[in-house]
C-alpha positions as CSV (number, residue, x, y, z in Angstrom):
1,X,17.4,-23.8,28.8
2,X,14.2,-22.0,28.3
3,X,10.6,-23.3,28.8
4,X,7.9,-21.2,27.8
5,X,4.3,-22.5,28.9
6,X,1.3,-21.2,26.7
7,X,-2.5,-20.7,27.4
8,X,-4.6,-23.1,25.8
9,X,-5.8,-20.3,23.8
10,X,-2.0,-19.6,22.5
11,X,-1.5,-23.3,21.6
12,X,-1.2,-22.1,18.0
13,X,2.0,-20.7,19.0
14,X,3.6,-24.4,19.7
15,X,3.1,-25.1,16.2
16,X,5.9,-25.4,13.5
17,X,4.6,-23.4,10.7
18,X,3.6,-20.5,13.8
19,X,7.2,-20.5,15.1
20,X,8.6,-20.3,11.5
21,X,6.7,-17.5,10.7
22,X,7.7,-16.0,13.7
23,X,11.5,-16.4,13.5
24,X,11.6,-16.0,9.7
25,X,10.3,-12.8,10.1
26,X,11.6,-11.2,13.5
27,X,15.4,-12.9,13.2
28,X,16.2,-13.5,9.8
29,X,19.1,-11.6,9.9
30,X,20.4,-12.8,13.5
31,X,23.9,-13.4,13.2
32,X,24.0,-17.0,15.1
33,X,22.3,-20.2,13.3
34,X,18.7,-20.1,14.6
35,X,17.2,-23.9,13.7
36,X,13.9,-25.6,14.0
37,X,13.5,-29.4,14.6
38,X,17.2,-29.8,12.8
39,X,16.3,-27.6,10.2
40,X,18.6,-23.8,10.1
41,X,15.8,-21.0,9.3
42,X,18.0,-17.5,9.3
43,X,19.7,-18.4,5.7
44,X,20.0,-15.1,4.1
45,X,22.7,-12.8,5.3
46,X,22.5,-9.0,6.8
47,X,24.1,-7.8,3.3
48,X,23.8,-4.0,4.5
49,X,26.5,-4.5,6.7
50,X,29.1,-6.1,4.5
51,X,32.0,-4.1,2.5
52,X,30.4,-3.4,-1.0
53,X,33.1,-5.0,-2.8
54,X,32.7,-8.5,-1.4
55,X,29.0,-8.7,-2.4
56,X,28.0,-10.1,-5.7
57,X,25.3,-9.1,-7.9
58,X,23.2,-12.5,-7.6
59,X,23.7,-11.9,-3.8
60,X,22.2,-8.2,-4.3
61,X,19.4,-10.0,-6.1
62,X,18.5,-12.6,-4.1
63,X,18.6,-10.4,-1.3
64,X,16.2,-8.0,-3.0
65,X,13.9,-10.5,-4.2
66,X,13.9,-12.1,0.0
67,X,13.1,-9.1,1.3
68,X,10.5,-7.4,-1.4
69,X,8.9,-10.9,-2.0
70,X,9.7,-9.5,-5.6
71,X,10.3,-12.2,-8.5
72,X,11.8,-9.4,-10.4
73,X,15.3,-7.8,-10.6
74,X,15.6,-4.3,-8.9
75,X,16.2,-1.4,-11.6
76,X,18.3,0.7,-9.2
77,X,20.2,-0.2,-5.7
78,X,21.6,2.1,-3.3
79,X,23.9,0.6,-0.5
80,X,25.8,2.7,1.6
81,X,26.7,3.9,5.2
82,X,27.1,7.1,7.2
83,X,28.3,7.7,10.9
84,X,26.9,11.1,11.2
85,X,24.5,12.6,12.7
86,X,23.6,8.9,13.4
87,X,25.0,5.7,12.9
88,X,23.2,3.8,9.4
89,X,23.8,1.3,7.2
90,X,21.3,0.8,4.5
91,X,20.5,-1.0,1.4
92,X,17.7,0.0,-0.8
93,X,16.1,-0.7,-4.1
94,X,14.2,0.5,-6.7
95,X,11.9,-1.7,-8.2
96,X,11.9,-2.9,-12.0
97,X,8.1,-1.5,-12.5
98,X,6.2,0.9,-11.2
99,X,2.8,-1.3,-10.6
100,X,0.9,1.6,-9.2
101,X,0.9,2.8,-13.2
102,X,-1.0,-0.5,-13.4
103,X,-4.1,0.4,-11.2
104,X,-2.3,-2.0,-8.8
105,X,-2.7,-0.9,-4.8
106,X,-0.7,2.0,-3.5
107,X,2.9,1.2,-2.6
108,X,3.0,0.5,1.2
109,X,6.1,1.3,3.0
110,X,8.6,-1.1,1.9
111,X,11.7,-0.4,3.8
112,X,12.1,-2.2,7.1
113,X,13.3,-0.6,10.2
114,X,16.3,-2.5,12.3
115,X,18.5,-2.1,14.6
116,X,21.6,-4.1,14.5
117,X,20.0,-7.2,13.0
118,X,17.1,-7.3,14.9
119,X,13.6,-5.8,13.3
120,X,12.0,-3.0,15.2
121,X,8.9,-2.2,12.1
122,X,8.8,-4.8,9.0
123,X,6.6,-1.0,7.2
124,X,7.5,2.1,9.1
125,X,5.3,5.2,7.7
126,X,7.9,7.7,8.6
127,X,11.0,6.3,7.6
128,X,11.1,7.8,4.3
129,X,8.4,10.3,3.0
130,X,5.6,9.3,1.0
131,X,6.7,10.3,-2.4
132,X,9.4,7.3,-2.0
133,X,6.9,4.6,-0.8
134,X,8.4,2.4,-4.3
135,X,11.3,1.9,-2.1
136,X,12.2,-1.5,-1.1
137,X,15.2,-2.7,1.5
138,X,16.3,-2.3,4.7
139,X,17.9,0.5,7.8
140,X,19.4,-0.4,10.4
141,X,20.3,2.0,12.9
142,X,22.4,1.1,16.2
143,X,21.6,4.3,17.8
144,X,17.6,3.5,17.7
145,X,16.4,1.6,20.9
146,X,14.9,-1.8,20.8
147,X,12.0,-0.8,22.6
148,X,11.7,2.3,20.5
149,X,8.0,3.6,20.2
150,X,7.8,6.3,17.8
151,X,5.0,7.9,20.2
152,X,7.2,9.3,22.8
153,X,9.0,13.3,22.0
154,X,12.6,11.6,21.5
155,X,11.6,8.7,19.5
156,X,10.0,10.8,17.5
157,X,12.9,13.0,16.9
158,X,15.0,9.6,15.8
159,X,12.9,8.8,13.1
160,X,12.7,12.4,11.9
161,X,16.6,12.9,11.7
162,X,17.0,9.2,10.2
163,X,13.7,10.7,7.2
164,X,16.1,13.4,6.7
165,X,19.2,11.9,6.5
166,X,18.5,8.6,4.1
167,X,15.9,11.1,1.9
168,X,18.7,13.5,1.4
169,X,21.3,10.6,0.8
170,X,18.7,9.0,-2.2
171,X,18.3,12.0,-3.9
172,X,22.1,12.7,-4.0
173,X,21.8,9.0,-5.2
174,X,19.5,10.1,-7.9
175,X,21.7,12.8,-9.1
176,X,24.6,10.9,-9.5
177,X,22.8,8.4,-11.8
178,X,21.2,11.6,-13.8
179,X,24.8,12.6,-14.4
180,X,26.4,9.5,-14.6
181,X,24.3,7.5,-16.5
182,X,21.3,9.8,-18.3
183,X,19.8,6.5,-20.4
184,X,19.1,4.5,-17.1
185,X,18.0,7.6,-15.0
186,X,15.8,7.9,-18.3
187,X,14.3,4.7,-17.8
188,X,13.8,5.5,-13.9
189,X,11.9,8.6,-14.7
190,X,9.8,7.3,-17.4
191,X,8.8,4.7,-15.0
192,X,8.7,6.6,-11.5
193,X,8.9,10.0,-12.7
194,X,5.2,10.5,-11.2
195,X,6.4,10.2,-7.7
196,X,9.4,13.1,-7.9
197,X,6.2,15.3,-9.5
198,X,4.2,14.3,-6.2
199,X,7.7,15.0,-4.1
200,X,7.8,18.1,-5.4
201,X,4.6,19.5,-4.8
202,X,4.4,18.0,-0.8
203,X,7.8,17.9,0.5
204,X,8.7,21.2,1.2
205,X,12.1,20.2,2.9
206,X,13.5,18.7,-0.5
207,X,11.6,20.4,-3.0
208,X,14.6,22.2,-4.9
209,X,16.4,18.9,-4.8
210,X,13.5,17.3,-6.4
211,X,12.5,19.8,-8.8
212,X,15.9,19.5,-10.2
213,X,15.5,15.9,-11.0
């Protein structure tokens, strides 16, 4: 048993809706029932870390739609896993529209940083470069540290190698679909086409990968 006391000044903190908010967004993924007077908040499962073939479409949606706060369906979805040169599992979407052709706000990072289960940033900057701010989903990482602070030399270095690593896996992503299936990438391109041209002319490290697409 744990008793936590509060300031007067935290007292909001006791309060239902508070710790709902709270749990719903730091341990919705937790893999042990997490409930609140009776009631069982962490409902949706950790999908990135189940076998491809046992996941259903509606269960990719739903998913998609919990963790963008979207109400559409996703137009593309990427889900895969890689050992080297660091443990990851990740799951990522692209949107149906691209709402920044709408004079909508810029994208913010949509990709949430974890490490198994647990969330370390709900909008990492540097997780993926800017040009692929449309993303939406999730990495998780075992070999990042809880406590990880993106400040210090070797945190830094982390989130550099995981940029590289998930970057270079989407745009193999991307050319598969060009090759695969040239009507969808169509659509893709018509809609998000903009960002590759930005890509292109900022990201130096991808730039021939880009250019091609």
């Amino acid at each position: 048993k744990i008793v936590v006391e509060l300031k007067d000044e935290c007292s909001d903190l006791a309060q239902e809706w508070k710790l709902k908010e709270i749990l719903t967004r730091y341990s919705s993924f937790v893999g042990f029932p997490i409930t609140l007077n009776g009631n069982k908040l962490n409902t949706v499962q950790a999908l990135w870390l189940r076998s491809k073939s046992e996941i259903k479409e509606e269960e990719y949606t739903e998913f998609y739609k919990f963790q963008a706060h979207a109400h559409d369906e996703p137009r593309l979805r990427l889900h895969f896993s890689a050992d080297a040169p660091l443990s990851i599992n990740a799951l990522v979407f692209v949107p149906k529209e691209n709402t920044e052709r709408f004079g909508f706000a810029r994208f913010e990072p949509g990709v949430s940083l974890y490490c198994r289960k647990v969330l370390i940033d709900a909008k990492p900057k540097d997780l993926f470069p800017e040009w692929l701010r449309f993303l939406k989903g999730v990495v998780d990482s075992e070999d990042l540290p809880l406590n990880i602070s993106r400040e210090t030399m070797q945190d830094r270095a982390l989130i550099e190698k995981l940029n590289k690593v998930i970057t270079k896996r989407f745009l193999k992503f991307l050319e598969e679909e060009a090759k695969n299936r040239a009507d969808a990438y169509a659509e893709f391109y018509t809609e998000f086409g903009i960002f590759q041209k930005e890509g292109a002319a900022m990201d130096f490290t991808h730039k021939d990968q880009i250019t091609k697409l």
